[in-house]
C-alpha positions in Angstrom: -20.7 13.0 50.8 -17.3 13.4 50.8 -16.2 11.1 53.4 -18.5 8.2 52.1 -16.6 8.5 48.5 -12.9 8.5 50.3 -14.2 5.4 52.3 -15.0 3.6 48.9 -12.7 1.2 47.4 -11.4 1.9 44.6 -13.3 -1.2 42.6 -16.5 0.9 43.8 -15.1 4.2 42.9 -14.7 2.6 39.2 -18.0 0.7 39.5 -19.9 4.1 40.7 -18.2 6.1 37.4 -18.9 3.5 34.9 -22.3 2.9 36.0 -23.0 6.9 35.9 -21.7 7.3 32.7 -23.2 4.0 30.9 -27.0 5.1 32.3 -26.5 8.5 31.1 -25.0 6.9 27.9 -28.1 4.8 27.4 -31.0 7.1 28.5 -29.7 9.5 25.7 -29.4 6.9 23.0 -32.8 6.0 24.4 -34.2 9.5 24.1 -32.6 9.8 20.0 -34.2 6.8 18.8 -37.4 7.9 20.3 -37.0 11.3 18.7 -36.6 10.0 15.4 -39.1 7.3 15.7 -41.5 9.8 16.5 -40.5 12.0 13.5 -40.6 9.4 11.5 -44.0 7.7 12.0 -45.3 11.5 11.5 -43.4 11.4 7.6 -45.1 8.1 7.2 -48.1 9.8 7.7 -48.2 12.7 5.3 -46.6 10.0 2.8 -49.1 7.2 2.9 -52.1 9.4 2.9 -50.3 10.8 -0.5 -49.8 7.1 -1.8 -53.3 5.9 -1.1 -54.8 8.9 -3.2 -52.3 8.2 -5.5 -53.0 4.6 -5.7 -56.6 5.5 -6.2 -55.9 7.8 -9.1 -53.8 5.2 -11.0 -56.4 2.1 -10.3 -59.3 4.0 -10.9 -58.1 5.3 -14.9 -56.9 1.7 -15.2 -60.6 0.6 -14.6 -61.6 3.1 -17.1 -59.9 1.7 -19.8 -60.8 -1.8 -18.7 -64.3 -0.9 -18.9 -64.6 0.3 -22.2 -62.6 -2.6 -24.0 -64.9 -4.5 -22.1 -68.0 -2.7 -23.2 -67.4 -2.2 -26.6 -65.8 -6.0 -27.2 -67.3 -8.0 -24.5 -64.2 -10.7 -24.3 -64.3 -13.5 -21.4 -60.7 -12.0 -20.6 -61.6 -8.5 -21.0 -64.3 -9.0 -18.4 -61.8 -10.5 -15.9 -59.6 -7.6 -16.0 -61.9 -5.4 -15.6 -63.7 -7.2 -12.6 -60.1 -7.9 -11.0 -59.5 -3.7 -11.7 -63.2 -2.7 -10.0 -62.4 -4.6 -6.8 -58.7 -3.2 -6.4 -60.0 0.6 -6.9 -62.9 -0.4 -4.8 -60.5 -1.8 -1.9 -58.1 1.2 -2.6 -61.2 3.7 -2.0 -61.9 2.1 1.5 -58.6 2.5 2.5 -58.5 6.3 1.9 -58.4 8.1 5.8 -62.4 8.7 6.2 -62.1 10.5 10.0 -63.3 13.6 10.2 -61.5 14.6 13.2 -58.1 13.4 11.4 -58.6 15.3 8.2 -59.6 18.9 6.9 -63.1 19.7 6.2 -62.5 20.0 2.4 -60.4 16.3 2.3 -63.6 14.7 4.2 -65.7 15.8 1.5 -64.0 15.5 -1.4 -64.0 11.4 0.3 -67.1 11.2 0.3 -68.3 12.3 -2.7 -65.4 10.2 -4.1 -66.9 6.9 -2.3 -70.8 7.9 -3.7 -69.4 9.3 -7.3 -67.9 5.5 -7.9 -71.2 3.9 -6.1 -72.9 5.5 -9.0 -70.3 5.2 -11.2 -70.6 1.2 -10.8 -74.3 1.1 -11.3 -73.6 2.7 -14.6 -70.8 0.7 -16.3 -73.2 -2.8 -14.8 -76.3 -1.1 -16.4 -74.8 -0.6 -19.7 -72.7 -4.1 -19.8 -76.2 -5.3 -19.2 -77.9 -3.7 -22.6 -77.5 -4.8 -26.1 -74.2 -2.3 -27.4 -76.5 -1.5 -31.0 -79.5 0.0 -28.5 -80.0 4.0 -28.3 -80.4 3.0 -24.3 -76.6 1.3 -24.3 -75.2 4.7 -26.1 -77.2 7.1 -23.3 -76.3 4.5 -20.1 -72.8 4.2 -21.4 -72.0 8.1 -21.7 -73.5 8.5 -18.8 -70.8 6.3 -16.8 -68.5 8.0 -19.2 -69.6 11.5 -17.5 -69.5 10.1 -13.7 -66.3 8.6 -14.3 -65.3 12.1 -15.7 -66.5 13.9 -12.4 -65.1 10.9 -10.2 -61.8 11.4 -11.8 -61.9 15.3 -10.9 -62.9 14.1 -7.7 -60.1 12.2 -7.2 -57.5 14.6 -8.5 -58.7 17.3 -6.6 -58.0 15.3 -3.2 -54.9 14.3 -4.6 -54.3 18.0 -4.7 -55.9 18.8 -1.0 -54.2 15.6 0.1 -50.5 17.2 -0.6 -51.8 20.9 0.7 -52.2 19.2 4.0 -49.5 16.8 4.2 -47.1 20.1 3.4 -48.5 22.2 6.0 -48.4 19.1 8.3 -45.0 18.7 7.5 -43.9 22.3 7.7 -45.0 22.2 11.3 -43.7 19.1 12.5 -40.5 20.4 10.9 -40.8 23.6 13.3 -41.6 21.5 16.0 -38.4 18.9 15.3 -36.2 21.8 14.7 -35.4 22.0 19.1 -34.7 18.4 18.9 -30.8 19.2 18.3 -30.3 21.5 20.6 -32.4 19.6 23.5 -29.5 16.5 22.0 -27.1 19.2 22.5 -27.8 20.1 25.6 -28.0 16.4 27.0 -24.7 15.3 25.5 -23.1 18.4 27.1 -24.4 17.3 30.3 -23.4 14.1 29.8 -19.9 15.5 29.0 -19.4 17.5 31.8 -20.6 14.7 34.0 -17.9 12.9 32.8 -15.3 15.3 33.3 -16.7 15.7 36.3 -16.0 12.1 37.6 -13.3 11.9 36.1 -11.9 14.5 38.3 -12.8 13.4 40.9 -11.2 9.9 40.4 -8.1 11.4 39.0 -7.6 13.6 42.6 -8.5 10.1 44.5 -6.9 7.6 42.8 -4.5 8.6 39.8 -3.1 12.1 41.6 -1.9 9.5 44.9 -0.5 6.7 42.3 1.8 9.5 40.6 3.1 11.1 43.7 3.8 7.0 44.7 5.4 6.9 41.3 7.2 9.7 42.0 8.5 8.8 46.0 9.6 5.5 44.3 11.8 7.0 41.6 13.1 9.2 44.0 14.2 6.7 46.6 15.9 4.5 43.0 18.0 7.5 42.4 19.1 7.2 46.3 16.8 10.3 48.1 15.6 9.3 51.2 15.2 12.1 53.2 11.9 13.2 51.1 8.9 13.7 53.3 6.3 11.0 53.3 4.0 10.6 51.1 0.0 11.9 52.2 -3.3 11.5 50.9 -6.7 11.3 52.2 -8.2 8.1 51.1 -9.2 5.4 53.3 -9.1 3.4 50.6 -6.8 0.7 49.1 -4.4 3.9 48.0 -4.4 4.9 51.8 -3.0 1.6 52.6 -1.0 1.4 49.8 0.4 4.5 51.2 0.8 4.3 54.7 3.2 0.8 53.9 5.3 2.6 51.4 6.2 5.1 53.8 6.7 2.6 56.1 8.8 0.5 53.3 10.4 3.8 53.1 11.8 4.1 56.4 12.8 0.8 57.1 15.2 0.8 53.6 16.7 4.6 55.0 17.0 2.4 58.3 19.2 -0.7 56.2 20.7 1.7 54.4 22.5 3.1 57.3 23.2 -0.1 58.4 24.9 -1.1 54.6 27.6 2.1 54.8 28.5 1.1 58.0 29.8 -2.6 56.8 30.5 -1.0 54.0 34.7 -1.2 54.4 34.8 -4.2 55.2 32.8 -5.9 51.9 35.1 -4.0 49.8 37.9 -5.1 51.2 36.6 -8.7 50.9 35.7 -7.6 47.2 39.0 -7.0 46.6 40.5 -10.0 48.4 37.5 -12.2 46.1 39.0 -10.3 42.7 42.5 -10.8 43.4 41.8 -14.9 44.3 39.8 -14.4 41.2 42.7 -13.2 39.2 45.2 -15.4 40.4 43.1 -18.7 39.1 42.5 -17.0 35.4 46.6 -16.8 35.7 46.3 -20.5 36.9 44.2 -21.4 34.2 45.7 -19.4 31.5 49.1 -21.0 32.3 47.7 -24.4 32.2 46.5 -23.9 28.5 49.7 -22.2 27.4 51.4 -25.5 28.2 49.2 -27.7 27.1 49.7 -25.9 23.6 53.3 -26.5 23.7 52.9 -30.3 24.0 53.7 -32.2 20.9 52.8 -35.7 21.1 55.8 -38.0 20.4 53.5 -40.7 18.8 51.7 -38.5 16.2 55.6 -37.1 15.2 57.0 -40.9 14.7 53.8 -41.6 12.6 54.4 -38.5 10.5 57.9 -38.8 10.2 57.9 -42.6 8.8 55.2 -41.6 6.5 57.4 -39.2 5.0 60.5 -41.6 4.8 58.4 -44.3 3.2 57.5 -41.3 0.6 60.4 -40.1 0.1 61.6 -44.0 -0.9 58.9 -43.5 -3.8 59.7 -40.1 -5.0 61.8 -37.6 -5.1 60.8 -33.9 -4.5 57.4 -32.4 -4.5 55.1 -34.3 -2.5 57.7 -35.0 0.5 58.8 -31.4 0.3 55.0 -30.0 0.6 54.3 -32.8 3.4 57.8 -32.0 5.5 56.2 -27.8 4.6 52.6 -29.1 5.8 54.2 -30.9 9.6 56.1 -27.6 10.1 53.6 -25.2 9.8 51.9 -27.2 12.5 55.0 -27.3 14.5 54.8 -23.5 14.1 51.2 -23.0 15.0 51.8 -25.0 17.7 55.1 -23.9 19.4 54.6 -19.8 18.1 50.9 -19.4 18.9 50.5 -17.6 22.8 47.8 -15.9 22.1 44.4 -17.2 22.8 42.5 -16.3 20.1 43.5 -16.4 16.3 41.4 -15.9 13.5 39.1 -18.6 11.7 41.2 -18.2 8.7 44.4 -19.5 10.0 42.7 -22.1 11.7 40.8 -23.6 8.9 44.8 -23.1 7.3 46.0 -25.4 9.7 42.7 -28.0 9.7 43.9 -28.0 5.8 47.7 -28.6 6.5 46.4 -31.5 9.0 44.1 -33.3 6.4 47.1 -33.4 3.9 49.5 -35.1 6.0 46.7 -37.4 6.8 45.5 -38.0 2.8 49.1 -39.3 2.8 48.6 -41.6 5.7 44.7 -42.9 4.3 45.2 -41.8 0.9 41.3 -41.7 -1.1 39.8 -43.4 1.9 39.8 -39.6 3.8 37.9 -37.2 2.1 37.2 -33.5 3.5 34.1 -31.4 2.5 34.4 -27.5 3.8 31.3 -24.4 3.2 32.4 -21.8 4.8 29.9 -18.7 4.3 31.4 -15.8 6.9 34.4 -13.6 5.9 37.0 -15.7 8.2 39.4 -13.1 8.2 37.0 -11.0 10.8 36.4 -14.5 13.0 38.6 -14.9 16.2 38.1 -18.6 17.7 40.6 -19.8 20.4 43.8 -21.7 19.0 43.5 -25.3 18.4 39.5 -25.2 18.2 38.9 -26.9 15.2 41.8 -29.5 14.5 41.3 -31.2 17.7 37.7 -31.9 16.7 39.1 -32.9 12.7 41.7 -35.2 14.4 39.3 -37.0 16.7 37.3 -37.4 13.6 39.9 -39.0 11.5 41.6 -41.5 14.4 38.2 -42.5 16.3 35.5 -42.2 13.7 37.1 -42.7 9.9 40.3 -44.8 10.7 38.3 -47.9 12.0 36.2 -48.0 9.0 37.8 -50.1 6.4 36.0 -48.1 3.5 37.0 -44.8 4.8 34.9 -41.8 5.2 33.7 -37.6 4.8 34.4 -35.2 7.0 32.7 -32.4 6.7 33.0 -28.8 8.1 30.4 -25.8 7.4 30.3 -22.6 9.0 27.4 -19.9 8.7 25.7 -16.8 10.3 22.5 -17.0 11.4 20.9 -14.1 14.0 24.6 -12.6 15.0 25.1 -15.9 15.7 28.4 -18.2 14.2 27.5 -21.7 13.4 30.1 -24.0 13.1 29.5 -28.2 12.0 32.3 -30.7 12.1 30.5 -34.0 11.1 32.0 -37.3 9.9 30.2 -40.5 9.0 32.4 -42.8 11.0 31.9 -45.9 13.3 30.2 -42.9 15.9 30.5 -42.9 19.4 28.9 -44.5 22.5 27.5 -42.6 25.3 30.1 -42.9 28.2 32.6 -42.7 25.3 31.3 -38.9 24.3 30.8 -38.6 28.3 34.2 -38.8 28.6 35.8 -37.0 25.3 33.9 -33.7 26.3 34.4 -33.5 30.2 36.6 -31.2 31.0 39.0 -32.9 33.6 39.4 -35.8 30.9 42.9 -37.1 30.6 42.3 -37.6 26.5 44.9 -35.6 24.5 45.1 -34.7 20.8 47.9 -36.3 18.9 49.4 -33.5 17.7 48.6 -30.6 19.7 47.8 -32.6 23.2 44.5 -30.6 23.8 41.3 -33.1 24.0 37.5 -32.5 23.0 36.8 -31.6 26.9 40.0 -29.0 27.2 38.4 -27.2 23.8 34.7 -27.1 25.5 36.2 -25.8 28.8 38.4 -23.1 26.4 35.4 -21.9 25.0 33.2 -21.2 28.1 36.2 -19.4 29.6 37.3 -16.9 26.7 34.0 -16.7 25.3 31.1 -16.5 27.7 27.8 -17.0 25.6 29.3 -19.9 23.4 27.7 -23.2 22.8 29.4 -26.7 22.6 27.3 -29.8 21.9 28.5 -32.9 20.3 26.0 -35.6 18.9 26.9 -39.4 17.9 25.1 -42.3 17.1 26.9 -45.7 16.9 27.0 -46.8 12.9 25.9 -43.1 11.6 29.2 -40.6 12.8 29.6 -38.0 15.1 28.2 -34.3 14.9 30.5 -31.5 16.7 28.1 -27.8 16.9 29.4 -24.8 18.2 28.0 -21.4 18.4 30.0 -18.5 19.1 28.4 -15.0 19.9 29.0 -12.9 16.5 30.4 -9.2 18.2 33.1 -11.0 20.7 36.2 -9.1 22.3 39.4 -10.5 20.4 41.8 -9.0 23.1 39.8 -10.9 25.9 42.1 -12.9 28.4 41.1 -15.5 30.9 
């Protein structure tokens, strides 16, 4: 027996216990509803020999009263109530129990002489319907009936009474009888129970016991223990197999694992050699975008500078003074600034500084729209982010467009996640156009700081991995710039 269940797979082990346990299951529900259909077609009994009598009872004084309204008045609808009374309490009578062997002596009786008392009883009440109601022969017939209907009424009441005798004591013994019934349910459902466990056992030592001790070997060999004995069990099953290859599995990995601590020298020092390359190209890069920040196109400065000499021809003082204040705090952000990161405040500062010089330039035709919802102050974006993305908006999408333009900059949080639109409603930009603005080896330069759309992109994926930078256009509608930067960045990271 014990062989032919370790030979089983482990689809029949499972079939075999959930078979077992759904027959046993079912046989005892089986067994309970047979139980209590049993008890209860034996309550039905003792209760509808009760109701019939009952029924008898009530019908039969019903008739009485029927008959003498209808004696006494002789109404066409008196006579059809009592006519449709006399055939119920004579269909009622017929359907007492009349079996001798399935009633007492005393019951069988009292039936009978019930069933002859209202055969008489009839002949009575039709005799004295029959006779004129002022006739001496009417008074005797009718008190007569009277009197038989008085004795069948005893009758009646009296196996009423012997009727309920016997339906208790019939009751009181199938009581005695049922009273085993829960302890024979007992009994089965703690057979059932311990079958169960039983199987359960027995799977849990052939199937679950072997999985664990797997489990176990596996997290061993994680933590790097591979000198633990192999794994046995004694199933032929799918576990045995299961078995026998992890141990094999476990052997071969001790095997490579050898083999690994041998090369092991020699990958670290061509780890080492692969950091320092790695270093020496963030240096590389790092270098390149400290000089490209301290690049100030000679164009943009000319432009700026005759503005404010043509301003200053007009006036005298305020407005040239806050524009000459405006161009050096870009010159200062742009020469001062080695640091990679700075924070969104100081930025949007110098987006602000940018758009004045450049209201003087465009005057009303420039407008600029910024929402920002984050506390700035705790933002760190790379320097020169967000004006090179303003500045392209102003020279390639507003400046052509004769009626001028919005641009508009909002910046939110949404799932740790910074959000940042620059979005102008400019002529917009053709596809081999944007191609080119956003690659990074692109030879475009900002005006004033000398770092292009493609130069920000590749800044962003190299000081913050996890960013996003995606630009949309359509030619006639503007230009949307979206980046996302990760919420919980490192401000002190260097490329």
């Amino acid at each position: 027996m014990r062989g032919w269940w370790l030979k089983l797979s482990i689809r029949r082990k499972i079939l075999f216990f959930t078979s077992l346990i759904l027959i046993f299951s079912i046989l005892l529900s089986f067994f309970s509803i047979a139980m209590l259909e049993r008890y209860m077609d034996d309550f039905n009994y003792v209760l509808e020999d009760s109701y019939h009598v009952n029924k008898v009872l009530v019908q039969f004084e019903q008739e009485q009263n029927a008959f003498q309204q209808y004696a006494n008045y002789r109404s066409n609808e008196q006579k059809n109530a009592y006519q449709s009374l006399k055939a119920q309490t004579n269909q009622s009578i017929d359907n007492l129990r009349f079996k001798y062997n399935e009633m007492g002596v005393e019951r069988f009786l009292l039936t009978q002489a019930i069933r002859n008392a209202y055969s008489t009883y009839n002949e009575y009440c039709e005799n004295a319907i029959s006779l004129n109601r002022e006739s001496d022969t009417y008074i005797k017939t009718f008190y007569s009936a009277t009197k038989v209907g008085t004795y069948l009424d005893s009758y009646i009441r009296n196996l009423m009474e012997e009727t309920l005798n016997e339906g208790n004591d019939l009751y009181y013994q199938k009581v005695e009888a049922y009273k085993i019934l829960p302890r024979i349910l007992f009994i089965l459902v703690a057979f059932v129970i311990a079958m169960a466990v039983f199987l359960w056992r027995l799977t849990s030592k052939h199937i679950v016991r072997p999985v664990l001790d797997l489990a176990d070997s596996a997290r061993r060999i994680t933590a790097g223990d591979f000198e633990q004995p192999d794994v046995t069990v004694d199933n032929q099953d799918e576990i045995g197999d299961l078995t026998f290859a992890f141990n094999n599995m476990r052997h071969s990995m001790s095997s490579f694992i050898a083999s690994l601590h041998e090369k092991g020298e020699i990958e670290a020092l061509l780890h080492k050699e692969e950091l320092q390359r790695f270093n020496a190209e963030a240096s590389l890069q790092k270098l390149q975008i400290s000089l490209l920040q301290s690049q100030i196109n000679p164009h943009f400065l000319f432009n700026t500078l005759n503005t404010i000499s043509n301003m200053a021809k007009l006036e005298n003082a305020p407005d040239t003074k806050e524009l000459i204040l405006r161009l050096s705090n870009l010159f200062r952000y742009n020469l001062q600034s080695t640091d990679e990161s700075v924070t969104l405040t100081r930025e949007l500062q110098i987006i602000k500084d940018y758009m004045y010089i450049q209201y003087r330039r465009f005057g009303n035709r420039l407008k600029l729209e910024l929402d920002c919802r984050v506390d700035s102050d705790k933002i760190m974006i790379p320097t020169f982010t967000l004006q090179p993305i303003v500045e392209n908006a102003v020279i390639h999408g507003i400046s052509p467009c004769e009626q001028g333009g919005l641009i508009r900059i909002r910046i939110f949080e949404r799932s740790e996640i910074i959000n940042i639109f620059v979005s102008d409603n400019g002529i917009g930009i053709t596809e081999a156009k944007l191609n080119a603005l956003t690659n990074a080896q692109s030879n475009k330069q900002g005006h004033i700081s000398g770092i292009g759309i493609g130069n920000v992109k590749k800044r962003l994926e190299l000081i913050y991995p996890g960013s996003s930078f995606k630009v949309y256009s359509k030619i006639g509608f503007g230009t949307i710039v979206w980046i996302k930067l990760p919420k919980a960045m490192d401000i002190n990271k260097e490329v």
